[in-house]
C-alpha positions, -999 to +999 in steps of 0.1 A: -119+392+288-095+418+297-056+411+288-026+437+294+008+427+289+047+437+298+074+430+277+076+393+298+036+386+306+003+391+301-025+395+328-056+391+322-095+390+341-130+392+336-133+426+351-104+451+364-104+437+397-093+406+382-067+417+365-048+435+391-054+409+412-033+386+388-006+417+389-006+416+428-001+380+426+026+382+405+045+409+424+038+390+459+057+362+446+088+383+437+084+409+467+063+386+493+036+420+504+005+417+515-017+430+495-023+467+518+016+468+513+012+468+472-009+491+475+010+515+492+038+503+477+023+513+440+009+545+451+047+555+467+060+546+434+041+563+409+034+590+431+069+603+437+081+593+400+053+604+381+028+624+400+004+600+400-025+595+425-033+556+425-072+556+441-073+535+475-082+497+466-121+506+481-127+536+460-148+533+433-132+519+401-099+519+417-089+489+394-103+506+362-082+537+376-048+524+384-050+499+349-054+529+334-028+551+352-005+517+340-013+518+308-007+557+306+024+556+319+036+526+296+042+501+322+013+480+306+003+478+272-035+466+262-025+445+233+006+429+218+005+450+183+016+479+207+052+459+216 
């Protein structure tokens, strides 16, 4: 089981996929975007803040990719010990 946490949640999944699918579901509760909007939504955001290329949702390991573009840039942590 994968588990990453904020300072308010955790998500957590079976495989990537999973997991940002439990982010997006989260988010579409408090914005109310379809899921192509997140998307492009998330790749605005870290894009123009940070730099950072989130992969299209169909590329190969997107998931695994943007989890780990999260983690990196400290808006998910992998484990509780790190808060």
């Amino acid at each position: 089981m994968l588990s990453y946490y904020t300072f308010f949640t955790k998500y957590s999944g079976t495989t990537p996929e999973d997991v940002v699918q439990a982010i997006y579901a989260d988010a579409k509760a408090g914005m109310g975007m379809s899921l192509d909007e997140w998307g492009a939504y998330q790749s605005k955001l870290w894009d123009n803040k940070y730099g950072q290329r989130i992969p299209q949702k169909d590329a190969p390991d997107a998931a695994k990719k943007l989890l780990a573009i999260l983690v990196k840039l400290g808006a998910l942590e992998t484990s509780m010990k790190d808060l």
